[in-house]
N, CA, C and O atoms as a DFTB+ gen file, in Angstrom:
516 C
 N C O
     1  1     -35.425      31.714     -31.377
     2  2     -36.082      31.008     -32.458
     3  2     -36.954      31.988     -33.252
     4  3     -37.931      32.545     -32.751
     5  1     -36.535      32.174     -34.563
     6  2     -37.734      32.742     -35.097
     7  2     -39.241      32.260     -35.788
     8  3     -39.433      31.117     -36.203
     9  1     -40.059      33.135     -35.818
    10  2     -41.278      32.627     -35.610
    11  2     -40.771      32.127     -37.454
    12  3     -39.680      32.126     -38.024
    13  1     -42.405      31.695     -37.980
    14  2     -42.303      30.814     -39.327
    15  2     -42.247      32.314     -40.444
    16  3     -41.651      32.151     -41.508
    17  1     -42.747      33.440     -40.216
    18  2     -42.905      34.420     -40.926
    19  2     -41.722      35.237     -41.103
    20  3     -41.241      35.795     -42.089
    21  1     -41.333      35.148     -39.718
    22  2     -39.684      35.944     -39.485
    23  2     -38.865      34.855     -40.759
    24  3     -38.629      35.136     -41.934
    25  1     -38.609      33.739     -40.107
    26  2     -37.516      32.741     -40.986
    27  2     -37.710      32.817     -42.794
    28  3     -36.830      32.864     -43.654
    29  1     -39.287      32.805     -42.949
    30  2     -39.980      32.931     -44.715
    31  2     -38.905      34.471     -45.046
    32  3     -37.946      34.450     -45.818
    33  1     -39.152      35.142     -44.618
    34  2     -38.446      36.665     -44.966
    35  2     -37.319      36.919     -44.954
    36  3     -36.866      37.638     -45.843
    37  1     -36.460      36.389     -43.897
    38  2     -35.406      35.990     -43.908
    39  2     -34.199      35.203     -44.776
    40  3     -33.031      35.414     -45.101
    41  1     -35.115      34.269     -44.929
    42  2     -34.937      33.113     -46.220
    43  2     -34.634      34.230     -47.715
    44  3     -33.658      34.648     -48.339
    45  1     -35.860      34.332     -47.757
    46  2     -36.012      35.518     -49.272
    47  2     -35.339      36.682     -48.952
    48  3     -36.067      37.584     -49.367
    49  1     -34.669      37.011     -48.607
    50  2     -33.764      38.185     -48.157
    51  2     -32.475      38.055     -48.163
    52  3     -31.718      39.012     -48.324
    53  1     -32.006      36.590     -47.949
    54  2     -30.865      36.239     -48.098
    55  2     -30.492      35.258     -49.043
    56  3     -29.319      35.179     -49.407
    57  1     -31.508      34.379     -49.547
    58  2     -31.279      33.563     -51.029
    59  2     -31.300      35.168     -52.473
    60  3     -30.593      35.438     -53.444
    61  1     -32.275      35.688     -51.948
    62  2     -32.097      36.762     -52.813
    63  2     -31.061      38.025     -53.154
    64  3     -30.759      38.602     -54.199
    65  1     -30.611      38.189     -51.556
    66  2     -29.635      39.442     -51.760
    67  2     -28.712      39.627     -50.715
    68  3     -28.159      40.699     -50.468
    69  1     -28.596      38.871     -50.276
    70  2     -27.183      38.243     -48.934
    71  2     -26.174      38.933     -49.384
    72  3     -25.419      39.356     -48.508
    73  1     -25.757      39.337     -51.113
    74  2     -24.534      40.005     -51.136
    75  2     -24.698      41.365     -51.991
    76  3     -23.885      41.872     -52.764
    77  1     -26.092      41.843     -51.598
    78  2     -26.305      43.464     -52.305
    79  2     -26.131      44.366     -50.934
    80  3     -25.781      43.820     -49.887
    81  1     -26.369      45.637     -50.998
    82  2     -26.294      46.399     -49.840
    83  2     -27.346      46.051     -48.887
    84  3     -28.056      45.051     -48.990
    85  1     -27.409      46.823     -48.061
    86  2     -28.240      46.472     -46.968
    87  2     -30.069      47.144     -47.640
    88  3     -31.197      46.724     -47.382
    89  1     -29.605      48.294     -48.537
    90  2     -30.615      48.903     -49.116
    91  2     -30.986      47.828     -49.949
    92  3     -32.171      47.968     -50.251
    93  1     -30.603      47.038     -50.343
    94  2     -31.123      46.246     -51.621
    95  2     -32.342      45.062     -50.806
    96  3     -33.522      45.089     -51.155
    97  1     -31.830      44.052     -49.687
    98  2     -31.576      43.770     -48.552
    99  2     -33.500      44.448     -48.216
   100  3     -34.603      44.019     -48.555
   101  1     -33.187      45.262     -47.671
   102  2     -34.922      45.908     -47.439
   103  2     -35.265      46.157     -48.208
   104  3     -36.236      46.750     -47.740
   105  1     -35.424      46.323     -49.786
   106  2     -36.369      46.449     -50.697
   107  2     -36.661      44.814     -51.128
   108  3     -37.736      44.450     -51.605
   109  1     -35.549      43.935     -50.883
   110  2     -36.505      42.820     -50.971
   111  2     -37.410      41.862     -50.391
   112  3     -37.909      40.857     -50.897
   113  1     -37.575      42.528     -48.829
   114  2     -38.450      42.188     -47.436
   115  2     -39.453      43.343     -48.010
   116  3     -40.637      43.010     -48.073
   117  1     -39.222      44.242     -48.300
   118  2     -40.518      45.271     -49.057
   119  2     -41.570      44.821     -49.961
   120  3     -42.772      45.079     -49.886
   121  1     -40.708      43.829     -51.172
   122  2     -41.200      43.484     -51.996
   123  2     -42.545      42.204     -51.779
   124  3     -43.556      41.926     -52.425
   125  1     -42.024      41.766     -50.760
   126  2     -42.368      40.401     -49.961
   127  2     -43.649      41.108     -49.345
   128  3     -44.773      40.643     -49.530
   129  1     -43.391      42.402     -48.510
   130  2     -44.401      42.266     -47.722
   131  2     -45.237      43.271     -48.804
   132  3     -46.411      43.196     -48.444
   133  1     -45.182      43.811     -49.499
   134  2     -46.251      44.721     -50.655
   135  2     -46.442      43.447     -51.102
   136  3     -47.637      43.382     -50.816
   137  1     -46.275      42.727     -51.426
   138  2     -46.614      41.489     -51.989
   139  2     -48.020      40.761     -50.681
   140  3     -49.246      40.703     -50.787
   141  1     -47.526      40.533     -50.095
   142  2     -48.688      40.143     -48.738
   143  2     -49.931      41.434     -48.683
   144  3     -51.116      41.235     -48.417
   145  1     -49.518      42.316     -48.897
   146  2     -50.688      43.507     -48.911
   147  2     -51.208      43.215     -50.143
   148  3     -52.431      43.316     -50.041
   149  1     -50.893      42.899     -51.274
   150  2     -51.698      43.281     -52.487
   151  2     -52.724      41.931     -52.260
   152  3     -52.487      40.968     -51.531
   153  1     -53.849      42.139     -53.043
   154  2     -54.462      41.221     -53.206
   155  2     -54.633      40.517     -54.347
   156  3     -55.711      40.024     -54.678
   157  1     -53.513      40.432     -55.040
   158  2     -52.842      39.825     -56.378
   159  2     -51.920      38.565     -56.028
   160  3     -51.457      37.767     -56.843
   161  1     -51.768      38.561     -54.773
   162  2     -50.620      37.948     -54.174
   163  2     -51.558      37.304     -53.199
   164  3     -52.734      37.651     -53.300
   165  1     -51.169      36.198     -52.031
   166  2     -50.956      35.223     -50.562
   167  2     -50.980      36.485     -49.712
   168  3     -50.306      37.511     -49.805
   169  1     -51.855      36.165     -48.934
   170  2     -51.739      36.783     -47.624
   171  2     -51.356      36.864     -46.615
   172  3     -51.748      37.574     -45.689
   173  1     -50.163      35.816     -46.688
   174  2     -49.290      35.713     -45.580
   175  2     -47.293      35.793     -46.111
   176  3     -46.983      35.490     -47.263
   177  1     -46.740      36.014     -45.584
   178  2     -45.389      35.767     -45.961
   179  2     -44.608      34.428     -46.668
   180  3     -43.972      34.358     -47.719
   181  1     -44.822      33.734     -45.979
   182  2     -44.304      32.078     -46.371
   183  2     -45.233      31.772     -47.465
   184  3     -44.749      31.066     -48.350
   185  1     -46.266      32.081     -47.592
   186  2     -47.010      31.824     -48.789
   187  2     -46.850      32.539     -50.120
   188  3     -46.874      32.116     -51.276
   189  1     -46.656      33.913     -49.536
   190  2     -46.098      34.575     -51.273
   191  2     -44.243      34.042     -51.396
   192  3     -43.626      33.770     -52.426
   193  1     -43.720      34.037     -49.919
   194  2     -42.388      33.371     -50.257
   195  2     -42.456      32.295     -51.587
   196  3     -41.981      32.369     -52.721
   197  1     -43.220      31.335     -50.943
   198  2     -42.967      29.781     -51.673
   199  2     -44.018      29.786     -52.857
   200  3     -44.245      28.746     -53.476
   201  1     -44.678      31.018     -53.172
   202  2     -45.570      31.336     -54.371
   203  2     -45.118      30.649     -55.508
   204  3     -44.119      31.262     -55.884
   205  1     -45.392      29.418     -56.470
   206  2     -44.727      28.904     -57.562
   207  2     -44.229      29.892     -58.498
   208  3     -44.971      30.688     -59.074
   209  1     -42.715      29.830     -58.683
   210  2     -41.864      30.660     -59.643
   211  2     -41.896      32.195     -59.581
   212  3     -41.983      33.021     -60.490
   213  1     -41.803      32.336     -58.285
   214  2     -41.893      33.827     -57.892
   215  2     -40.870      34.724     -57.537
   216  3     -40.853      35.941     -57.722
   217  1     -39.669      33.719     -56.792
   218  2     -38.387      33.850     -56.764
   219  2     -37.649      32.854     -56.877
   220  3     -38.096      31.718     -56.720
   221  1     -36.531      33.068     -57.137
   222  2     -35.674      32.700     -57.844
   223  2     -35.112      31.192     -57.165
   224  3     -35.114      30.080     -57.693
   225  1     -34.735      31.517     -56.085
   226  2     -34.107      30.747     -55.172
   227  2     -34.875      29.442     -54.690
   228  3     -34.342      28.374     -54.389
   229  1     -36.712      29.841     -54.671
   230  2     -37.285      28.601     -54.189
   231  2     -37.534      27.168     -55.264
   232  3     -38.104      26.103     -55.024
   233  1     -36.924      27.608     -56.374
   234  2     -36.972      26.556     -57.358
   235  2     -35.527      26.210     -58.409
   236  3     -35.570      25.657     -59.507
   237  1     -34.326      26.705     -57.713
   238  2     -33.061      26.513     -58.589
   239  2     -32.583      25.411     -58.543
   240  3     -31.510      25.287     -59.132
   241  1     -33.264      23.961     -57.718
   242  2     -32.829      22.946     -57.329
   243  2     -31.152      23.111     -56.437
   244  3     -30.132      22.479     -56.713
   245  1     -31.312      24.080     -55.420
   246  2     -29.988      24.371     -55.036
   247  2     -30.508      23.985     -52.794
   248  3     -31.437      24.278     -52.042
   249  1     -29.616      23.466     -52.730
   250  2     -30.437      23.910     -51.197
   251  2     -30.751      25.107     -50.630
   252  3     -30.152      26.141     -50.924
   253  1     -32.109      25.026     -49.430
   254  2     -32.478      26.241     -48.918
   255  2     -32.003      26.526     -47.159
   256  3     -32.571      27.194     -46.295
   257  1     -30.681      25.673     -47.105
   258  2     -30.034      26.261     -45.852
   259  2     -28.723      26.898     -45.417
   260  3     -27.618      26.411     -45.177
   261  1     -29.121      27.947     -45.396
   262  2     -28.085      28.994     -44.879
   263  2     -27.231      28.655     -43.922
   264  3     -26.081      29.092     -43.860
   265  1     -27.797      27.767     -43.027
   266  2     -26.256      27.256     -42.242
   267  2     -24.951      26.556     -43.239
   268  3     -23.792      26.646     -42.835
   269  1     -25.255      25.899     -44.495
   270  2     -24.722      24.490     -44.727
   271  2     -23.706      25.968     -45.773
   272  3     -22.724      25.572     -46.400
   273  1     -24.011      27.327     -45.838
   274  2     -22.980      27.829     -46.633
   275  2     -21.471      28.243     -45.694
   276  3     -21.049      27.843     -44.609
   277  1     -20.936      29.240     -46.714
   278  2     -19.049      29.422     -45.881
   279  2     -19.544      30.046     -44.748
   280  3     -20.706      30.060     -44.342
   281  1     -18.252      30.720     -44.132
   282  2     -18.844      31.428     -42.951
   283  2     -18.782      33.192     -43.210
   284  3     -18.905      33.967     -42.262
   285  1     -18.645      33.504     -44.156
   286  2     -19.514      34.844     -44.537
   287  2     -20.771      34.721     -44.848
   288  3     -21.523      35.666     -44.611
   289  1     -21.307      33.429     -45.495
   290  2     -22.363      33.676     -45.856
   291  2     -23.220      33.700     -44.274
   292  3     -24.179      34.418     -43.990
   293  1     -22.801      33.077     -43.729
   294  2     -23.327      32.477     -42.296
   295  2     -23.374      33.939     -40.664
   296  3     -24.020      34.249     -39.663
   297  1     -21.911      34.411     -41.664
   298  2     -22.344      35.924     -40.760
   299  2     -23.610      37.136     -41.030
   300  3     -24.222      37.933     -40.320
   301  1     -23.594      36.713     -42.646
   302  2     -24.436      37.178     -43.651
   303  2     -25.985      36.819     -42.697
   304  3     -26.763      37.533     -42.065
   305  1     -25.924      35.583     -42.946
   306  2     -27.657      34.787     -42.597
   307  2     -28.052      35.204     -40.936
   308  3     -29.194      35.428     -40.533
   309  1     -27.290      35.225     -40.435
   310  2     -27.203      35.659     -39.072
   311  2     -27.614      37.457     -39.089
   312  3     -28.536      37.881     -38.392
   313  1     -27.086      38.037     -39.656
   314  2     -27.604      40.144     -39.914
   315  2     -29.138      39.536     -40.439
   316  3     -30.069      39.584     -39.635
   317  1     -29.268      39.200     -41.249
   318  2     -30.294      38.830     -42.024
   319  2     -31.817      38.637     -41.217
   320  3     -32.898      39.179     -41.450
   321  1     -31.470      37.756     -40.301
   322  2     -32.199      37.286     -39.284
   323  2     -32.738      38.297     -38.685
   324  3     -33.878      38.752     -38.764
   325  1     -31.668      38.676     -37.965
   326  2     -31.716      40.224     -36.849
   327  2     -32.894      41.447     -37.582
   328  3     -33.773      42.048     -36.965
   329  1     -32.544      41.564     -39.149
   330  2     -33.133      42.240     -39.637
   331  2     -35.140      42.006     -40.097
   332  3     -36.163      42.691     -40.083
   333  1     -34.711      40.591     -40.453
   334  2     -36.038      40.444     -40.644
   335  2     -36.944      41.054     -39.471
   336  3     -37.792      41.940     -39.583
   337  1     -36.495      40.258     -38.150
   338  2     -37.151      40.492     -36.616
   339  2     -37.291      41.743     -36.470
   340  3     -37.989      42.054     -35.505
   341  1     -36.869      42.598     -37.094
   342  2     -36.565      43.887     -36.546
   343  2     -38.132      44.689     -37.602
   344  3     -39.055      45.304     -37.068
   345  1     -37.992      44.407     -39.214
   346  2     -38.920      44.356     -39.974
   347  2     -39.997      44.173     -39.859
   348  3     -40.883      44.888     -40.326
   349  1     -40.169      43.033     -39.120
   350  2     -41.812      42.600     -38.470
   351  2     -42.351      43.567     -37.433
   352  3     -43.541      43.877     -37.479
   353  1     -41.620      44.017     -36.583
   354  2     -41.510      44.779     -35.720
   355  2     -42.542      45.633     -35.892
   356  3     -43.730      45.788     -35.610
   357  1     -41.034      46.453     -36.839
   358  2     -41.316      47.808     -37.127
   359  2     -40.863      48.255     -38.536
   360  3     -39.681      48.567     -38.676
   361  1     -41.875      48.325     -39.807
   362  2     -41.258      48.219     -40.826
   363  2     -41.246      49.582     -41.349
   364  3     -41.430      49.939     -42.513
   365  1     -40.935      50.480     -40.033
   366  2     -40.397      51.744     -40.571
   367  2     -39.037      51.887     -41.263
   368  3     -38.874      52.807     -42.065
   369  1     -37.862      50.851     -40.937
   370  2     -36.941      50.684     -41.478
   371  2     -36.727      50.655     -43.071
   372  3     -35.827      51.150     -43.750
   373  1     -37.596      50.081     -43.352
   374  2     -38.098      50.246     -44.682
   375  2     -37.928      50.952     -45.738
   376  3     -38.076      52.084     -45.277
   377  1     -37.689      51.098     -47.002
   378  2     -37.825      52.268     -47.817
   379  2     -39.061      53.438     -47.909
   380  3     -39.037      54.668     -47.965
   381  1     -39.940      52.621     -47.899
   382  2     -41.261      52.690     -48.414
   383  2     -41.682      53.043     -49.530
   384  3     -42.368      54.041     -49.753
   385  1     -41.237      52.116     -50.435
   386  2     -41.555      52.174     -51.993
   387  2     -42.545      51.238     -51.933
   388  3     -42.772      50.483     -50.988
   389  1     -43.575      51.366     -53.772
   390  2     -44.588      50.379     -53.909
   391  2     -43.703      49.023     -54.521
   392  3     -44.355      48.164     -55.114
   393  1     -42.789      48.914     -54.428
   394  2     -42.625      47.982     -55.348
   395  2     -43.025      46.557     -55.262
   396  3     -43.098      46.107     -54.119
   397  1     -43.242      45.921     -56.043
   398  2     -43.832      44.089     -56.051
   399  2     -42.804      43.628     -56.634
   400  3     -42.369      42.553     -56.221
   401  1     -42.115      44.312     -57.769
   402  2     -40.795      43.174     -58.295
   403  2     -39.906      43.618     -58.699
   404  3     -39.862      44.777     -59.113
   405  1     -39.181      43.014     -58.694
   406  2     -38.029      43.158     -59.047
   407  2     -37.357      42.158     -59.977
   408  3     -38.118      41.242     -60.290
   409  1     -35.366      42.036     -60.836
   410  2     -34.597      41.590     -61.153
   411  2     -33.390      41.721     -61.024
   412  3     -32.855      42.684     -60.476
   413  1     -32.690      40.549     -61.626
   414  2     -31.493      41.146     -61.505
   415  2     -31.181      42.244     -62.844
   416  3     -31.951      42.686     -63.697
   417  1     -29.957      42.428     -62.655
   418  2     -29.551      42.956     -63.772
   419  2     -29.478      42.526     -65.279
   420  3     -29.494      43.125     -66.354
   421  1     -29.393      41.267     -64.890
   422  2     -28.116      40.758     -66.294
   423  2     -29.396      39.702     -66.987
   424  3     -28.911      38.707     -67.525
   425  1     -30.864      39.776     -67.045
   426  2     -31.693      39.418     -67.592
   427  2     -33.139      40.290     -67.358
   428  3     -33.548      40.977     -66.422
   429  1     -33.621      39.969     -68.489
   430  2     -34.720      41.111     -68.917
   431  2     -36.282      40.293     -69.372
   432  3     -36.690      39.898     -70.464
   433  1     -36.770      40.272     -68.267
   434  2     -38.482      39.222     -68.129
   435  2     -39.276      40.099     -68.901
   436  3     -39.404      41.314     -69.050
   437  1     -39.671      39.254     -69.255
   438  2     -41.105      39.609     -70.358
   439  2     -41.965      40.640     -69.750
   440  3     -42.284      41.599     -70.452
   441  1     -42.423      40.556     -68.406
   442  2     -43.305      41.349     -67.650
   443  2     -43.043      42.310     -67.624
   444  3     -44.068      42.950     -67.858
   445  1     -42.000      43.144     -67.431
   446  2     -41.374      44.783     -67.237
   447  2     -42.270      45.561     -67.896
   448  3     -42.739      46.642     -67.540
   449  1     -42.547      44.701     -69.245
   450  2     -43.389      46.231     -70.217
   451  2     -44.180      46.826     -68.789
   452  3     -44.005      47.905     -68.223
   453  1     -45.118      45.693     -68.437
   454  2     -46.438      46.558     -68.100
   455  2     -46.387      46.959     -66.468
   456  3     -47.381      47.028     -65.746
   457  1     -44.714      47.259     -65.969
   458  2     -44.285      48.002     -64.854
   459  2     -43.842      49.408     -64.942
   460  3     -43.884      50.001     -66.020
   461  1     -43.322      50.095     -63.614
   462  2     -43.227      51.493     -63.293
   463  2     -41.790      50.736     -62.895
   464  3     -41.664      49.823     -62.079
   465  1     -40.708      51.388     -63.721
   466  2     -39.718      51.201     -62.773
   467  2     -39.578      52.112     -62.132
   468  3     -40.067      53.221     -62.348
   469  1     -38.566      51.653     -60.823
   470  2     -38.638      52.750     -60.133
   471  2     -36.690      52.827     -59.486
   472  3     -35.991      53.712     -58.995
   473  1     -36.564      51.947     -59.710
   474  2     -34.475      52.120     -59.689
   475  2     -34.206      50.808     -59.645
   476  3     -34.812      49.758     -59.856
   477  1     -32.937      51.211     -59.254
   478  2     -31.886      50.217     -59.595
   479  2     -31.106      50.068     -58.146
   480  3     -30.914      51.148     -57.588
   481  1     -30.685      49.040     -57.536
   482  2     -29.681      49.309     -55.971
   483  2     -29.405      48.032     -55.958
   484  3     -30.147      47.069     -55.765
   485  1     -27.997      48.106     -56.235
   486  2     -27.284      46.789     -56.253
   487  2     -27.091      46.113     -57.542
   488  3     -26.476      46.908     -58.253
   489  1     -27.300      45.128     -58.125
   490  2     -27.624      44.500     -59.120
   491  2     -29.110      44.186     -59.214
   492  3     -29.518      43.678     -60.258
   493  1     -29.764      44.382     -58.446
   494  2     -31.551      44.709     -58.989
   495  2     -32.051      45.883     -59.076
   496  3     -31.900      46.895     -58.391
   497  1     -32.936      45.546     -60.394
   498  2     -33.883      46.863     -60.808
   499  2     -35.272      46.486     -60.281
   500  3     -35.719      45.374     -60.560
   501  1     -36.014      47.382     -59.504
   502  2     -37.416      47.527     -58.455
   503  2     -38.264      47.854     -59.432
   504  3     -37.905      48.530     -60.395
   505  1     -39.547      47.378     -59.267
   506  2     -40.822      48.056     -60.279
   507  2     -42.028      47.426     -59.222
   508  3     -42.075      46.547     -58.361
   509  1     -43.028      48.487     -59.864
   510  2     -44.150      48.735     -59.671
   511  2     -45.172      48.340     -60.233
   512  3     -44.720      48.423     -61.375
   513  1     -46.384      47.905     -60.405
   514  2     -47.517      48.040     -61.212
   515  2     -48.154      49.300     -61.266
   516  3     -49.155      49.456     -61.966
């Protein structure tokens, strides 16, 4: 069973990037937890998770359970898991970039001006303040 912090990260790791690389994958458990460090942000995981309109996934009116998808996605949610646990751990796995946000590719948010980008991996571009 994972704890409520493991599953929050998990969740956002795989509504978010279940089908980018595995690098993409830990920059967005990165983003989550630089997000919990800043003090711009919730100080806990599940709280900057479910932060109003922060990501994408917690407000698309789409469901938020990973069992109820195919069974790639489900082999998918299952690595996912493993990884988060592993993250909490020890988040040397990590990149260790600053980043707080990110997008996808194929739309361009108002906010970017006043970021550092810092790349691109997968179909998301990472930034900084």
């Amino acid at each position: 069973m994972l704890t409520a912090a493991a599953m929050c990260l998990a969740l956002n790791m795989f509504f978010e990037a279940r089908n980018e690389p595995l690098e993409g994958q830990l920059l967005v458990a990165e983003v989550t937890l630089n997000r919990v460090a800043s003090k711009s942000y919730p100080d806990n995981i599940c709280d900057v998770v479910w932060q109003r309109k922060q990501f994408s996934w917690t407000h698309d009116g789409k469901h938020d359970d990973p069992t109820r998808m195919n069974y790639l996605d489900q082999v998918a949610w299952k690595q996912i898991q493993k990884a988060a646990v592993q993250i909490l751990n020890d988040d040397s796995i990590l990149p260790g970039t600053a980043s707080t946000h990110y997008h996808a590719d194929y739309v361009k948010p108002y906010w970017i001006k006043d970021m550092k980008y810092l790349g691109k991996v997968g179909t998301h571009l990472f930034y900084s303040k």
